[in-house]
C-alpha positions as CSV (number, residue, x, y, z in Angstrom):
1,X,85.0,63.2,45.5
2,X,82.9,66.3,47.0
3,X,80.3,65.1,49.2
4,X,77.9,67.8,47.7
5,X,78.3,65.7,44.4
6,X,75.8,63.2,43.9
7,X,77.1,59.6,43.2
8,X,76.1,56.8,40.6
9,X,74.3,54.5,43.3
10,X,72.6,58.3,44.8
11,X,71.5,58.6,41.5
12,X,70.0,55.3,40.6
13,X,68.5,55.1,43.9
14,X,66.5,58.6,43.2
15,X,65.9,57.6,39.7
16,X,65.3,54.0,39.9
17,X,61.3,54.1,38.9
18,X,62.8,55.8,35.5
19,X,65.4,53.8,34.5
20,X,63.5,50.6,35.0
21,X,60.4,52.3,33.3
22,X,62.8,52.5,30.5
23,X,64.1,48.8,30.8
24,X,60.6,47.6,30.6
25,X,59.8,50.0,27.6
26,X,63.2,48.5,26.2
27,X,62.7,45.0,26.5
28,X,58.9,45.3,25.5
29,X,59.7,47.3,22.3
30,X,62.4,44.5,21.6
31,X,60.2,41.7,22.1
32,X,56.9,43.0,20.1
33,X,59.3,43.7,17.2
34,X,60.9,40.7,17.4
35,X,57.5,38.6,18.1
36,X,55.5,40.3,15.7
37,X,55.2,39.5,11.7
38,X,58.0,41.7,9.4
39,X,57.6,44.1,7.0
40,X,57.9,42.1,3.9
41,X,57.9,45.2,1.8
42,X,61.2,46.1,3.2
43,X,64.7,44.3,2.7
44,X,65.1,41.3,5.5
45,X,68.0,42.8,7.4
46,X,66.1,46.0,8.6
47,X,62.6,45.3,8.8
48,X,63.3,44.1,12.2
49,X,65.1,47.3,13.4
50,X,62.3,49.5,11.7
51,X,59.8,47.4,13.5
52,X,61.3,48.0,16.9
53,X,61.7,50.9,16.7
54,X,58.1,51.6,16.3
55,X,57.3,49.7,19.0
56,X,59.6,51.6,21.2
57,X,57.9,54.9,19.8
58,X,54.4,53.5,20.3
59,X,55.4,52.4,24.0
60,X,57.2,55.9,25.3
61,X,54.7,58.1,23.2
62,X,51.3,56.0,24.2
63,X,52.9,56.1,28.1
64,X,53.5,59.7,28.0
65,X,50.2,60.8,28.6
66,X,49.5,59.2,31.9
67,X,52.2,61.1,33.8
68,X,49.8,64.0,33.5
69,X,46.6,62.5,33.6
70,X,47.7,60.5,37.2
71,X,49.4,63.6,38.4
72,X,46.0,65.4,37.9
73,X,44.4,62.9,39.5
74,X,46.6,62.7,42.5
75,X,46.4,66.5,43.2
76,X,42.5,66.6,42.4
77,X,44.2,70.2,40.7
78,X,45.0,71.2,37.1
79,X,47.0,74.3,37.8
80,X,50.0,75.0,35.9
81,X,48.2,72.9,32.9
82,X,47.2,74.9,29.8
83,X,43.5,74.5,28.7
84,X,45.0,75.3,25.4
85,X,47.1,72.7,24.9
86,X,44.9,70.2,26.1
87,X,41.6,71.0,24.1
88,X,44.0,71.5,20.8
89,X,45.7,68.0,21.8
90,X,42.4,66.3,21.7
91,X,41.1,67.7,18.6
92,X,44.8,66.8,16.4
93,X,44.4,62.7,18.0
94,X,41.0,62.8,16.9
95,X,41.9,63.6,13.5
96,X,45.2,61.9,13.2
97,X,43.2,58.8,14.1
98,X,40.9,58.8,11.7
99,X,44.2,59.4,9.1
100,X,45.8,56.3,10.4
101,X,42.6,54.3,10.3
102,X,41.7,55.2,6.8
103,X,45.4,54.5,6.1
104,X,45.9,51.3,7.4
105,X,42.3,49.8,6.9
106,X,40.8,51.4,3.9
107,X,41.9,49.0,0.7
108,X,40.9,52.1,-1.3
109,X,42.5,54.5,0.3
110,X,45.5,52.3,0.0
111,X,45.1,52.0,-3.9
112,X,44.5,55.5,-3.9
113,X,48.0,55.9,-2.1
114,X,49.6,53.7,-4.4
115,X,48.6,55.7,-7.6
116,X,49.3,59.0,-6.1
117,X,52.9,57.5,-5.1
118,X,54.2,55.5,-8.2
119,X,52.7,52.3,-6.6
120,X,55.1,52.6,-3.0
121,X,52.6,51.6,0.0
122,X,52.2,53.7,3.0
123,X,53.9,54.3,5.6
124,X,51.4,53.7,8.0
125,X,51.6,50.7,10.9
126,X,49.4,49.0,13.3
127,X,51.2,50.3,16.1
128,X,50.5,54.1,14.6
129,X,46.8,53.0,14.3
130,X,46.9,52.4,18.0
131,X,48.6,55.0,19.3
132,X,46.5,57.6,17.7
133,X,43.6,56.2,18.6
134,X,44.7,55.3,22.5
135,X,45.9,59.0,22.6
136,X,43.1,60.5,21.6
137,X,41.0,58.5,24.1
138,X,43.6,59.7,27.4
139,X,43.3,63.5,26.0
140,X,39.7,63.4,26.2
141,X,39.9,61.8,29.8
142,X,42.6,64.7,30.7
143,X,40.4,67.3,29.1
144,X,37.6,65.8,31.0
145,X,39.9,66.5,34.3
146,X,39.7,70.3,33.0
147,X,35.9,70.3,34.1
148,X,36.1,68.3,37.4
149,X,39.1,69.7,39.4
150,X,40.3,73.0,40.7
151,X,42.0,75.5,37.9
152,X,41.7,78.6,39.4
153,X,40.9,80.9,36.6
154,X,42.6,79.1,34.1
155,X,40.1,78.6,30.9
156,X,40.6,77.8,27.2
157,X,41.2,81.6,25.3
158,X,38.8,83.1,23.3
159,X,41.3,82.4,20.5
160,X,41.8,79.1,21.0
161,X,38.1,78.2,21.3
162,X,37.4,80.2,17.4
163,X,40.4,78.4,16.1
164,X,38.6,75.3,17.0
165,X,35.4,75.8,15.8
166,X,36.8,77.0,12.5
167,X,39.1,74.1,11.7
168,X,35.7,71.7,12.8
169,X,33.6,73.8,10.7
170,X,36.2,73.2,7.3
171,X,36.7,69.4,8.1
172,X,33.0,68.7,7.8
173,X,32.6,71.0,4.5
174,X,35.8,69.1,3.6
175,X,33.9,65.4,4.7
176,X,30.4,66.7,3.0
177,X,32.3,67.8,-0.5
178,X,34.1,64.0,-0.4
179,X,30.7,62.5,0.2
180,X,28.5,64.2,-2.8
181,X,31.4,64.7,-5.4
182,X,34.2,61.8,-4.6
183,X,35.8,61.7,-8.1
184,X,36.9,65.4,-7.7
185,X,37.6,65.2,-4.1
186,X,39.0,61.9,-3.4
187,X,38.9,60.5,0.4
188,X,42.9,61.0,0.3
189,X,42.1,64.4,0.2
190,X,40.2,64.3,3.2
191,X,42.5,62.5,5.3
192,X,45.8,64.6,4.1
193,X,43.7,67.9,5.2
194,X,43.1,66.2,8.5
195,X,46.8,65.3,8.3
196,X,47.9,68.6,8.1
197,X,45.3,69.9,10.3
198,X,46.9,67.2,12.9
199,X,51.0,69.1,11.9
200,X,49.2,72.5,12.5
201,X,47.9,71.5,15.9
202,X,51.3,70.5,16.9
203,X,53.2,73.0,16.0
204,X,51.1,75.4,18.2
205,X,49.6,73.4,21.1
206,X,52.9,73.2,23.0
207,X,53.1,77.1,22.7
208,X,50.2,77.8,25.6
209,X,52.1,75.9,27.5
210,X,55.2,77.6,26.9
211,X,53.9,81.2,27.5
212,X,51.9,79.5,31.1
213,X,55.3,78.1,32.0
214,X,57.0,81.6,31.7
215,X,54.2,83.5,33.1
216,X,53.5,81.0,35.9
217,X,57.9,81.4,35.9
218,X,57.4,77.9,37.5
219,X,57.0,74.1,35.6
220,X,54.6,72.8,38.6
221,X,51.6,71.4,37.6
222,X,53.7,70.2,34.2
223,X,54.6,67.0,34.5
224,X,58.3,66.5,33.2
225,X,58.3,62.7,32.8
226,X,55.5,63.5,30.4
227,X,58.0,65.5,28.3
228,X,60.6,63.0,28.8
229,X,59.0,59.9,27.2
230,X,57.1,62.4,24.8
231,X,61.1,63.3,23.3
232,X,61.3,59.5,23.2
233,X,58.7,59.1,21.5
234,X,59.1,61.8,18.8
235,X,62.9,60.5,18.7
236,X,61.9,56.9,17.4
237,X,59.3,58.0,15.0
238,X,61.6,60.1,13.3
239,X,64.1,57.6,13.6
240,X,61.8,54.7,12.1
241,X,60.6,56.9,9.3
242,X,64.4,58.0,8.5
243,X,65.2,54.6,8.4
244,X,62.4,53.4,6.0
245,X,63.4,56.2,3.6
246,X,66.7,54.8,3.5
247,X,66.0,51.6,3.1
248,X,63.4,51.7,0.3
249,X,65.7,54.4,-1.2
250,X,62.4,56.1,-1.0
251,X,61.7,59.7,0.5
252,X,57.4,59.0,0.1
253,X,58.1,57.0,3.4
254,X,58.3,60.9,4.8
255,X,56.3,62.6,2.1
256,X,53.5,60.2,2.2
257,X,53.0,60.8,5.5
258,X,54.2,64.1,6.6
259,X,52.4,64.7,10.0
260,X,54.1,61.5,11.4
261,X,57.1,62.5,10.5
262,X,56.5,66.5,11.5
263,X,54.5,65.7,14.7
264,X,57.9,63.7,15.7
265,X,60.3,66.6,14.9
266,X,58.1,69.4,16.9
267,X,57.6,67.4,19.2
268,X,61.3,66.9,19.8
269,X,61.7,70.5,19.7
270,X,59.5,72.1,22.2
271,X,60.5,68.9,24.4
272,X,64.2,70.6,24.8
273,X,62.5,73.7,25.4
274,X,60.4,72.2,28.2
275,X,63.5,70.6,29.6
276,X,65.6,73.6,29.8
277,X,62.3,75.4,31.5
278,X,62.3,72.8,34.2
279,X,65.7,71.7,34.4
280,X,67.3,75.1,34.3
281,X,65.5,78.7,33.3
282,X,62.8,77.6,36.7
283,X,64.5,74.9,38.8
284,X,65.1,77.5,42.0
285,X,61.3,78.7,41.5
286,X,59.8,75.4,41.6
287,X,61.9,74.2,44.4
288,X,61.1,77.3,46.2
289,X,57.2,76.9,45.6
290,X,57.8,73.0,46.7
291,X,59.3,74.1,50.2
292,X,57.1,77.0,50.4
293,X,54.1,74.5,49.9
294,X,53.0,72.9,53.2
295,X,52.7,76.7,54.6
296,X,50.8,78.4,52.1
297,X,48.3,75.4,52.2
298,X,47.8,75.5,56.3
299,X,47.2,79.6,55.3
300,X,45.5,78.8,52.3
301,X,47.3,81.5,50.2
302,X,46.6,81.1,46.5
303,X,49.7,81.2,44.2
304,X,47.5,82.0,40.4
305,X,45.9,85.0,40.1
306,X,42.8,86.0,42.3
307,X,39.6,84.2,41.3
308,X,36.5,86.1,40.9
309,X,33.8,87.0,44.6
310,X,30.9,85.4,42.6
311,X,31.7,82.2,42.1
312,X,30.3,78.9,40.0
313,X,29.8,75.7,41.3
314,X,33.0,73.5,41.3
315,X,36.4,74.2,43.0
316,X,38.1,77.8,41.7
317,X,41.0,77.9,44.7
318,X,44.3,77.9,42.9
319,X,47.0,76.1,45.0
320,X,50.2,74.9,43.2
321,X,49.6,71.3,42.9
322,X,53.1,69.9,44.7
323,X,52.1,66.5,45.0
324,X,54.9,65.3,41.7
325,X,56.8,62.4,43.2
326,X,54.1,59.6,43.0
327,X,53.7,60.2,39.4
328,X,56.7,58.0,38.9
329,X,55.6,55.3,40.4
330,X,52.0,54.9,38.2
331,X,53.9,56.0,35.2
332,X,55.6,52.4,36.2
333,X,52.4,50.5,36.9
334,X,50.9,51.6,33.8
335,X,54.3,50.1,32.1
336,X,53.1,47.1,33.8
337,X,49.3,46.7,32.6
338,X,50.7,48.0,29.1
339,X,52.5,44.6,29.7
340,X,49.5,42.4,30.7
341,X,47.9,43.7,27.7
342,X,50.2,44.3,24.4
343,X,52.0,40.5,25.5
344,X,48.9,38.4,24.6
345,X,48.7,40.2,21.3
346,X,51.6,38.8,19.8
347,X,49.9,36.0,20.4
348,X,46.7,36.5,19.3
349,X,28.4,71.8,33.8
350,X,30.2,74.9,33.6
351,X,32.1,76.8,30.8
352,X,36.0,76.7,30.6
353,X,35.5,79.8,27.7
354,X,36.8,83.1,29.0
Protein backbone atom coordinates (compact mmCIF):
# COMPACT_ATOMS: atom_id res chain seq x y z
CA UNK A 1 0.00 0.00 0.00
CA UNK A 2 1.44 3.70 -0.71
CA UNK A 3 2.29 5.28 2.42
CA UNK A 4 0.76 8.60 1.07
CA UNK A 5 -2.60 6.65 1.11
CA UNK A 6 -4.55 7.03 4.09
CA UNK A 7 -5.69 3.80 5.83
CA UNK A 8 -9.02 2.55 7.42
CA UNK A 9 -7.76 2.91 11.15
CA UNK A 10 -6.01 6.76 9.78
CA UNK A 11 -9.33 7.38 8.77
CA UNK A 12 -11.50 6.44 11.64
CA UNK A 13 -9.05 7.97 13.99
CA UNK A 14 -9.48 11.48 12.02
CA UNK A 15 -13.12 10.94 11.74
CA UNK A 16 -14.05 9.26 14.85
CA UNK A 17 -16.28 12.41 16.41
CA UNK A 18 -18.45 11.80 13.01
CA UNK A 19 -18.97 8.40 12.79
CA UNK A 20 -19.91 8.04 16.34
CA UNK A 21 -22.12 11.29 15.92
CA UNK A 22 -23.77 9.18 13.43
CA UNK A 23 -23.98 5.95 15.72
CA UNK A 24 -25.65 7.99 18.30
CA UNK A 25 -28.07 9.66 15.73
CA UNK A 26 -28.61 5.87 14.54
CA UNK A 27 -29.32 4.26 17.64
CA UNK A 28 -31.42 7.27 18.94
CA UNK A 29 -33.58 7.42 15.70
CA UNK A 30 -34.01 3.56 16.17
CA UNK A 31 -34.99 3.65 19.60
CA UNK A 32 -37.60 6.80 19.47
CA UNK A 33 -39.24 4.90 16.59
CA UNK A 34 -39.24 1.91 18.11
CA UNK A 35 -40.37 3.45 21.76
CA UNK A 36 -42.71 5.73 20.49
CA UNK A 37 -46.69 4.98 19.67
CA UNK A 38 -47.24 3.81 15.60
CA UNK A 39 -48.95 5.30 13.05
CA UNK A 40 -52.14 3.42 13.17
CA UNK A 41 -53.28 5.02 9.97
CA UNK A 42 -50.72 3.09 8.15
CA UNK A 43 -50.43 -0.79 7.62
CA UNK A 44 -48.55 -2.50 10.73
CA UNK A 45 -45.46 -3.76 8.87
CA UNK A 46 -44.18 -0.12 7.95
CA UNK A 47 -45.33 2.21 10.32
CA UNK A 48 -42.37 1.41 12.28
CA UNK A 49 -39.82 2.06 9.42
CA UNK A 50 -41.82 5.40 8.45
CA UNK A 51 -41.55 6.37 12.02
CA UNK A 52 -37.74 5.91 12.13
CA UNK A 53 -37.04 7.33 9.66
CA UNK A 54 -38.51 10.47 10.83
CA UNK A 55 -36.77 10.39 13.84
CA UNK A 56 -33.52 9.96 12.01
CA UNK A 57 -34.57 13.09 9.85
CA UNK A 58 -35.56 15.12 12.86
CA UNK A 59 -32.20 14.10 14.74
CA UNK A 60 -29.56 14.95 11.68
CA UNK A 61 -31.73 18.03 10.46
CA UNK A 62 -32.47 19.60 14.16
CA UNK A 63 -28.39 18.87 14.82
CA UNK A 64 -27.42 20.50 11.76
CA UNK A 65 -27.69 23.89 12.88
CA UNK A 66 -25.35 23.88 15.73
CA UNK A 67 -22.20 23.18 13.67
CA UNK A 68 -22.55 26.69 12.61
CA UNK A 69 -23.91 28.30 15.41
CA UNK A 70 -20.81 26.79 17.79
CA UNK A 71 -18.35 27.46 15.02
CA UNK A 72 -19.50 31.11 15.21
CA UNK A 73 -19.24 31.09 18.62
CA UNK A 74 -15.81 29.64 18.81
CA UNK A 75 -14.24 32.09 16.33
CA UNK A 76 -16.30 35.19 17.86
CA UNK A 77 -16.34 35.75 13.66
CA UNK A 78 -19.08 35.25 11.03
CA UNK A 79 -17.03 35.65 7.87
CA UNK A 80 -17.50 33.45 5.06
CA UNK A 81 -21.44 33.26 6.42
CA UNK A 82 -24.06 34.78 4.13
CA UNK A 83 -26.43 37.38 5.92
CA UNK A 84 -28.70 36.19 3.17
CA UNK A 85 -29.12 32.95 3.92
CA UNK A 86 -29.41 33.39 7.40
CA UNK A 87 -32.07 36.20 7.74
CA UNK A 88 -34.18 34.20 4.74
CA UNK A 89 -33.55 30.88 6.90
CA UNK A 90 -35.18 32.43 9.81
CA UNK A 91 -38.09 33.89 8.22
CA UNK A 92 -39.00 30.15 6.12
CA UNK A 93 -38.78 28.18 10.10
CA UNK A 94 -40.90 30.88 11.33
CA UNK A 95 -43.47 30.17 8.89
CA UNK A 96 -43.00 26.49 8.35
CA UNK A 97 -43.73 26.38 12.10
CA UNK A 98 -46.66 27.88 12.31
CA UNK A 99 -47.72 25.28 9.20
CA UNK A 100 -46.83 22.36 11.17
CA UNK A 101 -48.43 23.59 14.33
CA UNK A 102 -51.72 24.45 12.66
CA UNK A 103 -51.35 21.00 11.05
CA UNK A 104 -50.79 18.86 13.74
CA UNK A 105 -52.81 20.75 16.46
CA UNK A 106 -55.61 22.55 14.87
CA UNK A 107 -58.75 19.82 14.85
CA UNK A 108 -60.15 22.21 12.17
CA UNK A 109 -57.51 22.59 10.19
CA UNK A 110 -57.33 18.83 10.17
CA UNK A 111 -61.12 18.45 9.02
CA UNK A 112 -60.40 21.03 6.68
CA UNK A 113 -57.46 18.79 5.33
CA UNK A 114 -59.64 15.90 5.25
CA UNK A 115 -62.34 17.41 2.94
CA UNK A 116 -59.90 19.04 0.75
CA UNK A 117 -58.14 15.49 0.42
CA UNK A 118 -61.02 12.84 0.03
CA UNK A 119 -60.87 12.31 3.83
CA UNK A 120 -56.80 11.07 3.89
CA UNK A 121 -55.11 12.87 7.10
CA UNK A 122 -52.02 14.78 6.93
CA UNK A 123 -48.91 14.06 6.65
CA UNK A 124 -47.73 15.97 9.36
CA UNK A 125 -45.82 14.42 12.70
CA UNK A 126 -44.79 15.46 16.08
CA UNK A 127 -41.32 15.20 15.33
CA UNK A 128 -41.94 17.80 12.18
CA UNK A 129 -43.76 20.06 14.70
CA UNK A 130 -40.51 20.06 16.62
CA UNK A 131 -38.16 20.42 14.32
CA UNK A 132 -39.58 23.53 12.77
CA UNK A 133 -40.17 25.05 15.74
CA UNK A 134 -36.44 24.17 17.41
CA UNK A 135 -35.04 25.39 13.93
CA UNK A 136 -36.54 28.35 13.89
CA UNK A 137 -35.38 29.17 17.44
CA UNK A 138 -31.23 28.30 16.55
CA UNK A 139 -31.71 30.55 13.24
CA UNK A 140 -32.75 33.40 15.25
CA UNK A 141 -29.83 32.72 17.80
CA UNK A 142 -27.31 32.51 14.59
CA UNK A 143 -28.90 35.55 13.08
CA UNK A 144 -28.43 37.12 16.41
CA UNK A 145 -24.54 36.18 16.05
CA UNK A 146 -24.83 38.44 12.75
CA UNK A 147 -25.16 41.57 15.16
CA UNK A 148 -22.52 40.60 17.84
CA UNK A 149 -19.34 39.36 16.07
CA UNK A 150 -16.94 40.55 13.47
CA UNK A 151 -18.31 40.32 9.57
CA UNK A 152 -16.30 42.60 8.02
CA UNK A 153 -18.55 44.31 5.53
CA UNK A 154 -20.66 41.59 5.01
CA UNK A 155 -24.51 42.85 5.40
CA UNK A 156 -27.89 41.50 4.25
CA UNK A 157 -28.45 42.98 0.33
CA UNK A 158 -30.71 45.59 -0.40
CA UNK A 159 -32.62 42.76 -2.27
CA UNK A 160 -32.84 40.51 0.21
CA UNK A 161 -33.98 42.93 2.95
CA UNK A 162 -37.28 44.22 0.15
CA UNK A 163 -37.86 40.57 -0.50
CA UNK A 164 -38.51 40.24 3.12
CA UNK A 165 -40.53 42.91 3.91
CA UNK A 166 -42.73 42.13 0.96
CA UNK A 167 -43.42 38.43 1.62
CA UNK A 168 -44.13 39.85 5.58
CA UNK A 169 -46.20 42.49 4.24
CA UNK A 170 -48.53 39.62 2.00
CA UNK A 171 -48.62 37.06 4.98
CA UNK A 172 -50.39 39.57 7.23
CA UNK A 173 -52.92 40.80 4.36
CA UNK A 174 -53.14 37.04 3.89
CA UNK A 175 -53.66 36.44 8.04
CA UNK A 176 -56.10 39.75 8.19
CA UNK A 177 -58.32 38.44 5.02
CA UNK A 178 -58.64 34.86 6.96
CA UNK A 179 -59.55 36.65 10.11
CA UNK A 180 -62.65 39.06 8.76
CA UNK A 181 -63.86 36.70 5.85
CA UNK A 182 -62.89 32.86 6.90
CA UNK A 183 -65.58 31.11 4.82
CA UNK A 184 -63.89 32.53 1.55
CA UNK A 185 -60.51 32.28 2.76
CA UNK A 186 -60.21 29.35 4.87
CA UNK A 187 -57.13 29.05 7.48
CA UNK A 188 -55.77 26.10 5.01
CA UNK A 189 -55.22 28.79 2.79
CA UNK A 190 -53.16 30.64 5.06
CA UNK A 191 -51.01 27.99 6.16
CA UNK A 192 -50.47 26.51 2.33
CA UNK A 193 -49.28 30.25 1.38
CA UNK A 194 -46.99 30.12 4.30
CA UNK A 195 -46.09 26.65 2.94
CA UNK A 196 -45.08 27.76 -0.17
CA UNK A 197 -43.67 30.87 1.09
CA UNK A 198 -41.38 28.29 3.33
CA UNK A 199 -40.44 26.06 -0.61
CA UNK A 200 -39.69 29.65 -2.00
CA UNK A 201 -37.23 30.47 0.73
CA UNK A 202 -35.47 27.36 0.23
CA UNK A 203 -35.05 27.17 -3.02
CA UNK A 204 -33.15 30.59 -2.90
CA UNK A 205 -31.55 30.92 0.53
CA UNK A 206 -28.70 28.46 -0.18
CA UNK A 207 -27.96 30.60 -3.43
CA UNK A 208 -26.09 33.63 -1.30
CA UNK A 209 -24.21 31.31 -0.02
CA UNK A 210 -23.27 29.77 -3.15
CA UNK A 211 -22.25 33.00 -4.95
CA UNK A 212 -20.13 34.08 -1.20
CA UNK A 213 -18.52 30.65 -1.61
CA UNK A 214 -17.33 31.39 -5.22
CA UNK A 215 -16.55 34.94 -4.67
CA UNK A 216 -14.79 34.27 -1.27
CA UNK A 217 -13.23 31.08 -3.81
CA UNK A 218 -12.88 29.60 -0.26
CA UNK A 219 -15.72 27.41 2.03
CA UNK A 220 -14.08 28.86 5.54
CA UNK A 221 -16.36 30.26 7.74
CA UNK A 222 -19.05 27.43 6.12
CA UNK A 223 -19.27 24.80 8.26
CA UNK A 224 -19.33 21.44 6.26
CA UNK A 225 -20.61 19.17 8.93
CA UNK A 226 -23.57 21.50 8.83
CA UNK A 227 -24.07 20.47 5.13
CA UNK A 228 -23.48 16.92 5.92
CA UNK A 229 -26.16 16.21 8.42
CA UNK A 230 -28.38 18.86 6.55
CA UNK A 231 -28.19 16.05 3.25
CA UNK A 232 -29.14 13.62 5.95
CA UNK A 233 -31.69 15.24 6.90
CA UNK A 234 -33.32 16.12 3.58
CA UNK A 235 -32.48 12.37 2.62
CA UNK A 236 -34.90 10.83 5.31
CA UNK A 237 -37.65 13.27 4.81
CA UNK A 238 -37.86 12.47 1.40
CA UNK A 239 -37.37 9.08 2.16
CA UNK A 240 -40.26 8.94 4.93
CA UNK A 241 -42.62 10.91 2.73
CA UNK A 242 -41.84 8.36 -0.36
CA UNK A 243 -42.49 5.66 1.78
CA UNK A 244 -45.92 6.92 3.11
CA UNK A 245 -47.06 7.49 -0.40
CA UNK A 246 -46.40 4.04 -1.17
CA UNK A 247 -47.82 2.59 1.53
CA UNK A 248 -51.14 4.37 1.59
CA UNK A 249 -51.11 4.00 -2.25
CA UNK A 250 -51.54 7.66 -1.75
CA UNK A 251 -49.60 10.58 -3.54
CA UNK A 252 -51.57 13.48 -0.97
CA UNK A 253 -48.85 12.14 1.50
CA UNK A 254 -46.54 14.47 -0.93
CA UNK A 255 -49.22 16.77 -2.30
CA UNK A 256 -50.61 17.53 0.99
CA UNK A 257 -47.68 18.74 2.15
CA UNK A 258 -45.39 19.88 -0.57
CA UNK A 259 -42.80 22.05 1.27
CA UNK A 260 -41.76 18.96 3.42
CA UNK A 261 -41.36 17.08 0.70
CA UNK A 262 -39.64 20.13 -1.60
CA UNK A 263 -37.60 21.60 1.34
CA UNK A 264 -36.10 17.86 1.52
CA UNK A 265 -35.25 17.60 -2.24
CA UNK A 266 -33.49 21.27 -2.44
CA UNK A 267 -32.04 20.81 0.24
CA UNK A 268 -30.42 17.64 -1.01
CA UNK A 269 -29.46 19.39 -4.02
CA UNK A 270 -27.47 22.48 -3.03
CA UNK A 271 -26.00 20.03 -0.28
CA UNK A 272 -23.94 18.20 -3.24
CA UNK A 273 -23.18 21.48 -4.58
CA UNK A 274 -21.71 22.58 -1.23
CA UNK A 275 -19.84 19.36 -0.97
CA UNK A 276 -18.13 19.52 -4.32
CA UNK A 277 -17.24 23.46 -3.28
CA UNK A 278 -15.49 22.27 -0.23
CA UNK A 279 -14.49 18.85 -1.05
CA UNK A 280 -13.09 19.62 -4.49
CA UNK A 281 -13.72 23.10 -6.68
CA UNK A 282 -11.83 24.99 -3.14
CA UNK A 283 -10.07 22.29 -1.08
CA UNK A 284 -6.29 23.76 -2.11
CA UNK A 285 -7.71 27.50 -1.25
CA UNK A 286 -9.02 26.72 2.06
CA UNK A 287 -6.02 24.67 3.06
CA UNK A 288 -3.87 27.38 1.77
CA UNK A 289 -5.85 30.13 3.85
CA UNK A 290 -5.62 27.52 6.95
CA UNK A 291 -1.69 27.42 6.70
CA UNK A 292 -1.48 30.91 5.81
CA UNK A 293 -3.60 31.68 8.96
CA UNK A 294 -1.38 32.00 12.10
CA UNK A 295 0.70 34.74 9.96
CA UNK A 296 -1.70 36.88 8.61
CA UNK A 297 -3.22 37.10 12.20
CA UNK A 298 0.30 38.12 14.03
CA UNK A 299 0.27 40.88 10.84
CA UNK A 300 -3.20 41.39 11.08
CA UNK A 301 -3.85 41.31 7.33
CA UNK A 302 -7.57 41.15 6.45
CA UNK A 303 -8.59 38.45 3.84
CA UNK A 304 -12.51 40.18 2.89
CA UNK A 305 -12.61 43.18 1.28
CA UNK A 306 -11.37 46.57 3.02
CA UNK A 307 -13.87 47.90 5.59
CA UNK A 308 -14.80 51.38 5.53
CA UNK A 309 -12.14 54.60 7.75
CA UNK A 310 -15.26 55.63 9.62
CA UNK A 311 -16.30 53.01 11.49
CA UNK A 312 -19.52 51.91 13.84
CA UNK A 313 -19.27 50.50 17.08
CA UNK A 314 -18.79 46.69 17.12
CA UNK A 315 -15.91 44.60 15.44
CA UNK A 316 -15.63 45.23 11.34
CA UNK A 317 -11.88 43.42 10.96
CA UNK A 318 -12.36 40.55 8.59
CA UNK A 319 -9.99 37.66 9.41
CA UNK A 320 -10.85 34.14 8.03
CA UNK A 321 -12.28 32.45 10.89
CA UNK A 322 -9.82 29.04 10.85
CA UNK A 323 -10.70 27.86 14.09
CA UNK A 324 -13.09 24.51 12.21
CA UNK A 325 -11.83 21.49 14.12
CA UNK A 326 -13.58 21.88 17.55
CA UNK A 327 -16.84 22.14 15.84
CA UNK A 328 -16.82 18.34 15.78
CA UNK A 329 -16.51 17.77 19.00
CA UNK A 330 -19.86 20.14 20.24
CA UNK A 331 -21.61 18.87 17.24
CA UNK A 332 -21.06 15.54 19.50
CA UNK A 333 -22.03 17.00 22.79
CA UNK A 334 -25.06 18.44 21.59
CA UNK A 335 -25.81 14.61 20.30
CA UNK A 336 -25.48 14.00 23.85
CA UNK A 337 -27.91 16.61 25.59
CA UNK A 338 -30.34 15.86 22.54
CA UNK A 339 -30.05 12.45 24.42
CA UNK A 340 -30.63 13.63 28.00
CA UNK A 341 -33.55 15.28 26.67
CA UNK A 342 -35.63 13.41 23.67
CA UNK A 343 -35.02 9.81 26.09
CA UNK A 344 -37.37 10.98 28.88
CA UNK A 345 -39.99 11.78 26.35
CA UNK A 346 -40.75 8.48 25.30
CA UNK A 347 -41.45 8.18 28.48
CA UNK A 348 -43.44 10.93 29.32
CA UNK A 349 -27.51 48.31 17.74
CA UNK A 350 -26.30 48.76 14.35
CA UNK A 351 -27.78 48.01 10.79
CA UNK A 352 -26.69 44.86 8.84
CA UNK A 353 -28.68 46.76 5.54
CA UNK A 354 -26.21 47.83 2.88
Amino acid sequence: MDSNTPSKSSFMAVHKVELGTAAIIAVLGIGLGLALPEDQSMPHRFNRIITISGWLYFLTWSLSFYPQFLLNWRTKSVVGLSFDYVSLNMMGFIGYSIFNIAFYFDPSVQEQYRQKHNGHSNAVHLNDVFFAVHAAILAGFTLIQCFIYERGNQRISRLCASAIAVTVSLSCVSFLLVVFDSRKFPFLTFLYWLSWVKMGVTFFKYMPQVWLNYKRQSTLGWNINQVLLDFSGGFFSVTQLCMEAFVKEDLSAITGDPVKFGLGLVSVIFDIMFMIQHYSLYRENNAKLIEEAPKARKQKVEYSQPTPKKRLRGKRGSSVPMDVTNTNFFTFACVAAAIRFLVPCTTCGHSLIK
